[in-house]
C-alpha positions as CSV (number, residue, x, y, z in Angstrom):
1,X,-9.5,-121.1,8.4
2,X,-11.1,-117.6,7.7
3,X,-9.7,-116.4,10.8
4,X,-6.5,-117.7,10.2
5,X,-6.4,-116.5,6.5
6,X,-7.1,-112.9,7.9
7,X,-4.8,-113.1,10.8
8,X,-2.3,-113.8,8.1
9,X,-3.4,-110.7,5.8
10,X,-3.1,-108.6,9.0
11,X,0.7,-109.9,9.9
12,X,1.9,-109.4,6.0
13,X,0.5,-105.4,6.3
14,X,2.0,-104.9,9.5
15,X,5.6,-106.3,8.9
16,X,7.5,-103.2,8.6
17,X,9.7,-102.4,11.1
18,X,11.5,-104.3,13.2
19,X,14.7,-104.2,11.7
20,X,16.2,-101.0,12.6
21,X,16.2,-102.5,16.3
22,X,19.2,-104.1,15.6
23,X,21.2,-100.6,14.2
24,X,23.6,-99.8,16.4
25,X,23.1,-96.3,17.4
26,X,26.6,-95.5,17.2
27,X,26.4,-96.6,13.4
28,X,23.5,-94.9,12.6
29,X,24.9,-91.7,14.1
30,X,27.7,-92.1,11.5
31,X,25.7,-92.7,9.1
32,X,23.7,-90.0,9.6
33,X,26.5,-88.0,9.0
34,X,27.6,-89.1,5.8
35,X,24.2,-89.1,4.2
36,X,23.5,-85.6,5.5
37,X,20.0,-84.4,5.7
38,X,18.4,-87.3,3.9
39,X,20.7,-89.6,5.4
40,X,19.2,-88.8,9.0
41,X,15.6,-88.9,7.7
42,X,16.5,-92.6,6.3
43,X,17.3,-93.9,9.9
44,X,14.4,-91.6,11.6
45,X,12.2,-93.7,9.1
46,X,13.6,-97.0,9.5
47,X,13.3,-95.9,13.4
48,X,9.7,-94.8,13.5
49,X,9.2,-98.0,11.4
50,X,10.4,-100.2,14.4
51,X,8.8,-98.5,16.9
52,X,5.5,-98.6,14.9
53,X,6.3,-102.5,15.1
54,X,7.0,-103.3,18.4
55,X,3.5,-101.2,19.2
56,X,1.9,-103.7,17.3
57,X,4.3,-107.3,17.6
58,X,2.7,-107.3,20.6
59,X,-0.9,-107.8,20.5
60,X,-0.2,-109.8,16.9
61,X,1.9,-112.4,19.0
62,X,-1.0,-112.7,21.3
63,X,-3.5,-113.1,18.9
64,X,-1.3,-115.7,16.8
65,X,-1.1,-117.6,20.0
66,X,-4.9,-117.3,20.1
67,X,-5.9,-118.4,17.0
68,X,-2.8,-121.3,17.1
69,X,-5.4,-122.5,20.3
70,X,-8.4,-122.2,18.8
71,X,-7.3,-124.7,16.1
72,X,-6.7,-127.1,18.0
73,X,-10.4,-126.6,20.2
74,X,-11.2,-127.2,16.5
75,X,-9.4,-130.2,15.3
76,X,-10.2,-131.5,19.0
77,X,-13.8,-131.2,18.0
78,X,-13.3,-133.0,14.8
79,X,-11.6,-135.8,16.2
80,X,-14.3,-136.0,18.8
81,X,-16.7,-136.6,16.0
82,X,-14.9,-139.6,15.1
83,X,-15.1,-141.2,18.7
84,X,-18.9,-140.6,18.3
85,X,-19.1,-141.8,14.7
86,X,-18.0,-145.4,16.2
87,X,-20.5,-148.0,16.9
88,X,-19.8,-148.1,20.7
89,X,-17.8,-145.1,21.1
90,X,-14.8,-146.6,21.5
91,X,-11.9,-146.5,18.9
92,X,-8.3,-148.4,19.0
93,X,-5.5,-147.5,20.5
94,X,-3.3,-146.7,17.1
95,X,-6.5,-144.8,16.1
96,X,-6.4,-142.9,19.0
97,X,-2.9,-142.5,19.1
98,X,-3.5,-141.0,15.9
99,X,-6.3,-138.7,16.7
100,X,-4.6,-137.3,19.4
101,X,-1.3,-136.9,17.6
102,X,-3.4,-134.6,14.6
103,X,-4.6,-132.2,17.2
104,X,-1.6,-132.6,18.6
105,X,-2.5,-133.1,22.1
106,X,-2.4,-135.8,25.3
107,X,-5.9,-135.7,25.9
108,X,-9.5,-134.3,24.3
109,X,-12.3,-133.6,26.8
110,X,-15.7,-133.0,24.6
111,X,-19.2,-132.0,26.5
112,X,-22.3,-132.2,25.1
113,X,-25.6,-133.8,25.8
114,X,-25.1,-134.4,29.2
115,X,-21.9,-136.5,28.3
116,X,-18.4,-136.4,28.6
117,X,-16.3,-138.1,26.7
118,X,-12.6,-138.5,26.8
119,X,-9.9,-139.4,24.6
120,X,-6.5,-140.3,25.7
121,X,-3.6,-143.0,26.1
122,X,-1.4,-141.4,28.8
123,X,-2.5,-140.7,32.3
124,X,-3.6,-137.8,33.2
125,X,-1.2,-135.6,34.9
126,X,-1.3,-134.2,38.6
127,X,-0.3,-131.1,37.4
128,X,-0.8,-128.6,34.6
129,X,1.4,-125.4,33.9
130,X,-1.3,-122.9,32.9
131,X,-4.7,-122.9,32.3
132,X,-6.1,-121.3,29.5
133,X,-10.0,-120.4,28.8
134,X,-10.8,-119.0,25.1
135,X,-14.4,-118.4,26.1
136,X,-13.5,-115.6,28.4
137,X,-9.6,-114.4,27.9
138,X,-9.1,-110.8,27.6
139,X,-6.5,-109.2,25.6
140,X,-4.3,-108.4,28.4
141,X,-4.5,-112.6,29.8
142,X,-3.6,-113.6,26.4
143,X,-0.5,-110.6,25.9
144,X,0.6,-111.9,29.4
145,X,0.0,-115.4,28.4
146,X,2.3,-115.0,25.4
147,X,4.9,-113.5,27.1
148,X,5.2,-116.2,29.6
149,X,4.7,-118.8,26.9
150,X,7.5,-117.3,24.9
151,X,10.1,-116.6,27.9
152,X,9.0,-119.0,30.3
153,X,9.3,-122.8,29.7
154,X,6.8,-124.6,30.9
155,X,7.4,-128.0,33.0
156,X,4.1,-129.3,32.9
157,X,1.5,-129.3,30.0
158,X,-1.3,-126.8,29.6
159,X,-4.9,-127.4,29.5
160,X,-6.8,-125.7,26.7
161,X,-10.6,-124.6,26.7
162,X,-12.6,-123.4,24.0
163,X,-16.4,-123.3,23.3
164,X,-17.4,-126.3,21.2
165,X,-20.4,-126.3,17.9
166,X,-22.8,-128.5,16.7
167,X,-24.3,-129.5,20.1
168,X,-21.2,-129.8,22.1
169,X,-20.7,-127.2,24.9
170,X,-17.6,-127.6,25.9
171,X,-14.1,-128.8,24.5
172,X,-10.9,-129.0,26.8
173,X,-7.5,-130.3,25.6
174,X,-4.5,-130.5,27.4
175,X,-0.9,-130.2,25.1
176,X,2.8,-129.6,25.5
177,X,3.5,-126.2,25.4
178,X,6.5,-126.5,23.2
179,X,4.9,-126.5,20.2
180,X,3.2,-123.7,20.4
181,X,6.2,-122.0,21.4
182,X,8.2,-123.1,18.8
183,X,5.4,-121.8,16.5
184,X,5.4,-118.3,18.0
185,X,8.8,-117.9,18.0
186,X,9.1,-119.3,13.9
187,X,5.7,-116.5,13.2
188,X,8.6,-113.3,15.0
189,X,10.8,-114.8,13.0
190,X,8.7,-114.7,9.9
191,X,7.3,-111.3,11.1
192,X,10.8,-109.8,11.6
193,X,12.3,-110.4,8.2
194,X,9.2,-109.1,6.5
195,X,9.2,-106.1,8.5
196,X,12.9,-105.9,7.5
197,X,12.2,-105.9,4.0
198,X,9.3,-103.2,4.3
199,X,11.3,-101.2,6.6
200,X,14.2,-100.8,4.3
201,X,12.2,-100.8,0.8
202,X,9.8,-97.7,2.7
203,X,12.8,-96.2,4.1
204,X,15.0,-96.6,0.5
205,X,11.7,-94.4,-1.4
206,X,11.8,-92.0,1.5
207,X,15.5,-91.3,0.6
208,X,15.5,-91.7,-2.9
209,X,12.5,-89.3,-2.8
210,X,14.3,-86.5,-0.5
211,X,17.3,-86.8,-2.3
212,X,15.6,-85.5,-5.8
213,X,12.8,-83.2,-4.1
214,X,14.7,-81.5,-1.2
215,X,18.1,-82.3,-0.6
216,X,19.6,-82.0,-4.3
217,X,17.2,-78.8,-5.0
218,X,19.1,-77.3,-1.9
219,X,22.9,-78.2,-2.6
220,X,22.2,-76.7,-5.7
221,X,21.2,-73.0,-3.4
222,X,23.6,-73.9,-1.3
223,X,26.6,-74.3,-4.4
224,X,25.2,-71.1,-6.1
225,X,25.5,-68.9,-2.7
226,X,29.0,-70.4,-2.7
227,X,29.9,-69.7,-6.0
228,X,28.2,-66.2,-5.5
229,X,30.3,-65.3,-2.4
230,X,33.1,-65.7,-4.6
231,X,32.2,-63.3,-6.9
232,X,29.3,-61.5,-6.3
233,X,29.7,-59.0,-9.1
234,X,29.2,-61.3,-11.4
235,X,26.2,-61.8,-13.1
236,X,26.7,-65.5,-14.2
237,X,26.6,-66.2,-10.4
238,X,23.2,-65.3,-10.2
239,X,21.2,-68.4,-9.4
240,X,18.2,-69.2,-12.4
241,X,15.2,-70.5,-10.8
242,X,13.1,-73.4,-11.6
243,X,9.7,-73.8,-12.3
244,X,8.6,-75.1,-8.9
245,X,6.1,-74.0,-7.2
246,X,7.0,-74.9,-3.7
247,X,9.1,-73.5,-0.8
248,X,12.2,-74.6,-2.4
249,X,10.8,-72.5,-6.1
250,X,9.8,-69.5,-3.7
251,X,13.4,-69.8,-1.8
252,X,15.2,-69.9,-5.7
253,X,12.8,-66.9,-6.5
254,X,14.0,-64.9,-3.7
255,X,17.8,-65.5,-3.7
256,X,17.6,-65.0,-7.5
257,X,16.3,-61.8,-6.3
258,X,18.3,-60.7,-3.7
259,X,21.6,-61.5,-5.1
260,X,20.7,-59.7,-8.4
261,X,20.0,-56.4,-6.1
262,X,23.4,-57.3,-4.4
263,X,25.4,-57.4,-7.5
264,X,24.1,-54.4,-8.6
265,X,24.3,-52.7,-5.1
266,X,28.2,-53.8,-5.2
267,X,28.7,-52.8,-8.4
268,X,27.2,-49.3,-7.8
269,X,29.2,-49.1,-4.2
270,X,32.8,-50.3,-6.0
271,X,32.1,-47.5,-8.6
272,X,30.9,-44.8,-6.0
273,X,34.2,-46.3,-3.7
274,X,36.6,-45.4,-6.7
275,X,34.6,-41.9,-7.3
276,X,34.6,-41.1,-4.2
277,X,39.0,-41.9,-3.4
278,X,39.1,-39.5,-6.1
279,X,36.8,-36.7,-4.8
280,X,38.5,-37.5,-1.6
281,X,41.8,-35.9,-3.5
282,X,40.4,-33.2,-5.1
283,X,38.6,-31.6,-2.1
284,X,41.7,-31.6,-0.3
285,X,43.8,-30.1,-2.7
286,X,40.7,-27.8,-3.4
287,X,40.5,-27.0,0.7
288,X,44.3,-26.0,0.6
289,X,43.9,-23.7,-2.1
290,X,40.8,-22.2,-0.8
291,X,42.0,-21.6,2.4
292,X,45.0,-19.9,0.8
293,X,42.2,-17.7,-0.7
294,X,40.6,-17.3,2.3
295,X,43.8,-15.7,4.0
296,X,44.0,-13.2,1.0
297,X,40.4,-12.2,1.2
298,X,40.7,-11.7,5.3
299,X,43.4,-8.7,3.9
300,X,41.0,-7.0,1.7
301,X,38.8,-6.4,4.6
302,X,41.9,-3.3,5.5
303,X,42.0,-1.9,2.0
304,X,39.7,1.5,2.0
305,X,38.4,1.4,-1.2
306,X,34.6,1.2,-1.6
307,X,34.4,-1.5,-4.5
308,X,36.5,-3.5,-2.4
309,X,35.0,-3.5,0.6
310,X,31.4,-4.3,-1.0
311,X,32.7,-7.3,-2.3
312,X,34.9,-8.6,-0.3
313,X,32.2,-9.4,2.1
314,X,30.6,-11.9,-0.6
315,X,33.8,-13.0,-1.6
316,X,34.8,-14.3,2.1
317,X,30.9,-15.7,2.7
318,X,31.3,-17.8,-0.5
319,X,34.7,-18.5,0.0
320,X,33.3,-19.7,3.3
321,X,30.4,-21.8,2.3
322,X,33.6,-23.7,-0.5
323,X,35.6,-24.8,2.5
324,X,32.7,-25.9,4.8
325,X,31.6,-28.1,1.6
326,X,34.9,-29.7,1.2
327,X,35.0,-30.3,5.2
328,X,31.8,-32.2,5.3
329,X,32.1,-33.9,1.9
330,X,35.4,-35.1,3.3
331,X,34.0,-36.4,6.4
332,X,31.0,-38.3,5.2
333,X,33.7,-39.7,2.9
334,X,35.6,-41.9,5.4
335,X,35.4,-45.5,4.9
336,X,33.9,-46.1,8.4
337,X,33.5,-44.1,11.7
338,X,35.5,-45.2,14.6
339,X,34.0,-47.6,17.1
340,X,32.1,-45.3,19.8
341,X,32.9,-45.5,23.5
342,X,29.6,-45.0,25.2
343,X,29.6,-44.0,28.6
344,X,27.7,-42.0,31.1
345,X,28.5,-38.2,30.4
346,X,27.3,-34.9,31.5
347,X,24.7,-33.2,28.5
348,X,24.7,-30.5,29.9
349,X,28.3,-29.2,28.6
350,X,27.9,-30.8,25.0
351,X,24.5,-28.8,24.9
352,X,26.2,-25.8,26.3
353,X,28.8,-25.8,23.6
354,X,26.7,-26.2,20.8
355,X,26.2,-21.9,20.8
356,X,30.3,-21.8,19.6
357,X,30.3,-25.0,17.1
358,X,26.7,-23.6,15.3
359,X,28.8,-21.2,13.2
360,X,26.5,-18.0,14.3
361,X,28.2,-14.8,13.3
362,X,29.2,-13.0,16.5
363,X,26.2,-10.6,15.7
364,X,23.7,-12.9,14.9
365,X,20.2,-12.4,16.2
366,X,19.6,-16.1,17.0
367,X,19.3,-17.1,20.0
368,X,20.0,-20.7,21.3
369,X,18.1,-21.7,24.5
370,X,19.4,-25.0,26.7
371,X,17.1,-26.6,28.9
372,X,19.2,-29.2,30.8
373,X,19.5,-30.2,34.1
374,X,23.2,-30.2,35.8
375,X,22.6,-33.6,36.5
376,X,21.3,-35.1,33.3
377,X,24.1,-37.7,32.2
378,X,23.4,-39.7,29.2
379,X,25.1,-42.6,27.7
380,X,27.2,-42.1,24.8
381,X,30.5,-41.1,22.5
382,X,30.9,-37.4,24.0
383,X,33.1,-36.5,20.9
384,X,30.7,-38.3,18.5
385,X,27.4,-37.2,19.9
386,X,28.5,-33.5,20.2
387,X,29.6,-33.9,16.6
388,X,26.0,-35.0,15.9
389,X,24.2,-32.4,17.7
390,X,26.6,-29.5,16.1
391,X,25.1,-30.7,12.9
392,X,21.7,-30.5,13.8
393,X,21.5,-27.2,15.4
394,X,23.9,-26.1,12.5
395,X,21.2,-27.0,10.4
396,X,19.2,-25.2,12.3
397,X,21.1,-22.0,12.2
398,X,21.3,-22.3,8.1
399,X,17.7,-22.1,8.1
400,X,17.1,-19.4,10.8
401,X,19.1,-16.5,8.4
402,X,16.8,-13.8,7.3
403,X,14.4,-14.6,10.0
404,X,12.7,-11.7,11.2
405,X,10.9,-12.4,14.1
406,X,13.3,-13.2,17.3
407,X,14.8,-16.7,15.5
408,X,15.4,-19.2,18.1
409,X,16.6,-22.7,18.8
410,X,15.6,-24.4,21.8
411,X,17.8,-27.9,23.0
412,X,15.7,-29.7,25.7
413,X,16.7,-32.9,27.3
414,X,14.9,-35.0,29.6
415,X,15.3,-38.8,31.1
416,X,12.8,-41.3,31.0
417,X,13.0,-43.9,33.6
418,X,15.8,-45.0,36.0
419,X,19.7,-44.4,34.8
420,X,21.4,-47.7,33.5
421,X,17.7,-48.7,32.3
422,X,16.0,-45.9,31.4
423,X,16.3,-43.6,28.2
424,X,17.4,-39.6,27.7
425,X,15.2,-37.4,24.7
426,X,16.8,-34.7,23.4
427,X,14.2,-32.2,21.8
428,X,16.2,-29.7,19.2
429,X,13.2,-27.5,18.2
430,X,13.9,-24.3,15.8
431,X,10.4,-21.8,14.8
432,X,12.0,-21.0,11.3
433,X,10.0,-21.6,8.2
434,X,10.3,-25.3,8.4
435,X,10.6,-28.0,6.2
436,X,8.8,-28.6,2.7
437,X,7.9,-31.8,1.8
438,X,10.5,-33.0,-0.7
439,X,13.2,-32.1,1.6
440,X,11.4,-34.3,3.8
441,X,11.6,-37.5,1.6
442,X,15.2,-37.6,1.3
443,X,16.2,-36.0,4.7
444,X,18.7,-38.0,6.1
445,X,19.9,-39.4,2.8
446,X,23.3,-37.5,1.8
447,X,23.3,-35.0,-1.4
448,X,19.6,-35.4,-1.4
449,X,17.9,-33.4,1.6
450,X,19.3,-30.4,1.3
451,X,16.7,-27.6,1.2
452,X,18.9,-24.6,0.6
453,X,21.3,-23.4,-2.4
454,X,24.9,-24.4,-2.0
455,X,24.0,-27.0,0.1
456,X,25.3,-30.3,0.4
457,X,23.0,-32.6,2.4
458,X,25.4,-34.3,4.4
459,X,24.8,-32.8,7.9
460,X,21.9,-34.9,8.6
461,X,23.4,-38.1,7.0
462,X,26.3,-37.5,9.2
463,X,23.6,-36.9,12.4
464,X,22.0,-39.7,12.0
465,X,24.7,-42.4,11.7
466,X,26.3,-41.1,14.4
467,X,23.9,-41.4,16.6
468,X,23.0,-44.7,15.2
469,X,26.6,-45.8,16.2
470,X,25.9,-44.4,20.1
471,X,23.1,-46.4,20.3
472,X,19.9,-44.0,19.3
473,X,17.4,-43.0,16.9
474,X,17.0,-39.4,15.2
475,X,13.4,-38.5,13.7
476,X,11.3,-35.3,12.7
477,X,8.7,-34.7,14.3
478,X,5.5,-33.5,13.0
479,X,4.8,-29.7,14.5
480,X,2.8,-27.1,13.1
481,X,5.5,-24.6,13.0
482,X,9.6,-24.5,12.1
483,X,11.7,-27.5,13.2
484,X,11.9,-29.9,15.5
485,X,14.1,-33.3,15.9
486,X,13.8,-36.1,18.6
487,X,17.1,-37.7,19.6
488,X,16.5,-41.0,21.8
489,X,19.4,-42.4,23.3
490,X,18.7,-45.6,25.5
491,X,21.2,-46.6,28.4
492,X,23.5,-49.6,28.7
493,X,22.7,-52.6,30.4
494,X,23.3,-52.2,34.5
């Protein structure tokens, strides 16, 4: 009865999971969709529940079936004591009748003693379906023994043997095999509908649980970035987080954080975006008129008289420096550069004409030296990277003015690896006075790394995002003396 007690214990904390076996999976596919996140994680659990169940029906069948046996080796026993408790061991046919029908069996063999006593009415059959021995069945007889038991009727009667107590050896009954059939099939049964009610009560907390600690938590981020992208100027929209102190609290943290910067970053752009339409209009009404003034001051170069001629030098060179301003302030303005075309070009003629588009007065003593091979092709915009290079070595030029000693700016390309997968460097080195270090902080930032008076910053904004757009990366390098800058431009794809 102890054994049987436990067994019992054991099948109650195992019956969990068997009903999800019977979910269709077509229904729990749809059902999975309309529950969402939480709503798959429901049927996962009921799922892992009934797998975890059929691991374990098996071996709990068999060892039902087991102990269902060794009962009956028990109550055979006991009846046996009756048939020796009789004066001449020998009892009456209704008592036997009876005796055999408690253990339920045809006939009880009990050894002990050196006897061997038997009790039964019917004859003994020729046959017997199975024979089962207690005393030395392994777990995998007794799984294959229920399985037969269970899915193959037996014909004939089985015969039983267990190890007997109290001085007999040896106890043998032979039974029907329906019974014990019956009574496996009724302990699935039993063991099913529990595991049923586990299943979905274990599933059930799993949801309700999901639903309040994850999924809710995120449909609420998810709702906010929504309601953000609407209007992310707005400060309302920004998300207030909660005092958790998981992922989810770090996630709220973070997207409180980032869409606060993004506010303010659109905020700053939309007012920057209306300054700038504006600008936009005044420097080309500006450029018109001081172009106008530029024609008029290219007259006063003929007129002979001294005062004139001393200032009208300074007057065209500041006149100069006004339009170039408007001209680059105008074209960092535009919304967005064109798309580039990149394809494999010749460097050597956008190197070539960097010595017109550097703005060097015809008698300028600086000299620009091109180291290129004929054959160098690199892969880019033409329009866009000459663009970006006339920049650069404008730059350049700007800083070499009032140099003494031989000013000069060397361009050097060379490739790296094979064309279509290797990469071209483009060296544009000047041995001017270089660079101090706050110009160096804010260097390709526009209106911020200009290092000269008058100057507006933009040429190595403009550089950089151009070259950015072809595909490359523009640097400083660290030298000892004047300038240098590293272009990379990697190839396309073969």
């Amino acid at each position: 009865m102890g054994l049987t007690t436990r067994m019992d214990a054991e099948m109650t904390e195992i019956e969990t999971d068997a009903p999800a076996a019977g979910v269709p999976a077509t229904a729990g596919r749809g059902l999975a969709r309309h529950l969402g996140l939480s709503g798959r994680l429901f049927l996962l659990t009921v799922a892992f529940v009934a797998l975890a169940e059929v691991l374990i029906y098996v071996p709990t069948v068999a060892n039902y079936r087991r102990m269902w046996l060794s009962d009956r080796i028990a109550a055979a026993q006991v009846a046996a004591l009756v048939l020796d408790a009789s004066p001449d061991q020998h009892v009456s046919d209704r008592l036997e009748v009876r005796l055999l029908s408690g253990v339920g069996a045809r006939a009880i063999v009990v050894s002990g003693d050196g006897r061997r006593r038997l009790l039964a009415i019917d004859p003994m059959p020729e046959r017997v379906a199975d024979s089962v021995d207690l005393r030395s069945e392994d777990w995998i007889r007794s799984i294959g023994g229920s399985a037969r038991t269970l899915f193959a009727k037996a014909d004939a009667p089985i015969r039983v043997i267990g190890q007997g107590r109290d001085g007999v050896d040896l106890v043998e009954i032979l039974l029907d095999e329906e019974p014990l059939r019956a009574a496996m099939i009724a302990f699935s049964v039993r063991l099913l509908l529990s595991s049923l009610v586990i299943a979905a009560a274990v599933a059930g907390l799993v949801f309700l649980v999901l639903q309040r600690a994850i999924v809710w938590p995120v449909r609420r981020l998810a709702h906010n970035i929504t309601a953000f992208a609407e209007n992310p100027e707005g400060a309302d929209r920004v998300i207030t987080p909660s005092r958790r102190t998981d992922e989810i609290g770090h996630a709220e943290i973070a997207l409180a954080r980032m869409e606060t910067a993004l506010a303010r970053e659109l905020r700053e752009k939309r007012h920057l975006a209306g300054l700038g339409l504006s600008v936009s209009k005044i420097n080309h009404e500006l450029r018109n008129l001081l172009t106008t003034a530029q024609l008029l001051s290219d007259r006063l170069e003929g007129v002979a008289d001294p005062v004139v001629q001393r200032v009208a030098p300074r007057l065209v060179a500041t006149l100069d420096r006004a339009i170039r301003f408007c001209e680059e302030t105008l074209s960092y303005g535009r919304a967005t550069e064109r798309h580039p075309q990149r394809r494999l070009v010749p460097l050597a003629p956008i190197i070539a004409d960097q010595a017109d588009l550097s703005g060097r007065e015809r008698t300028s003593p600086i000299a620009i030296i091109e180291r290129c091979t004929p054959n160098l092709k690199v892969c880019v915009d033409p329009e866009q990277f000459s663009r970006a290079l006339a920049n650069i070595v404008r730059n350049a030029v700007q800083a070499l003015v009032g140099q003494a000693n031989a000013p000069t700016i060397t361009i050097a390309a060379t490739r790296s690896g094979a064309i279509h997968s290797g990469r071209v460097t483009i060296l544009i080195a000047d041995n001017g006075p270089g660079l101090p270090m706050r110009a160096r902080t804010h260097l390709f930032s526009p209106f911020k790394g200009s290092t000269r008076p008058g100057g507006t910053g933009l040429g190595l904004a403009i550089a950089a995002e151009l070259i950015e757009l072809n595909g490359g990366t523009l640097r400083l390098e660290d030298t000892e003396t004047g300038t240098c800058f590293r272009i990379e431009i990697p190839d396309h794809a073969a």
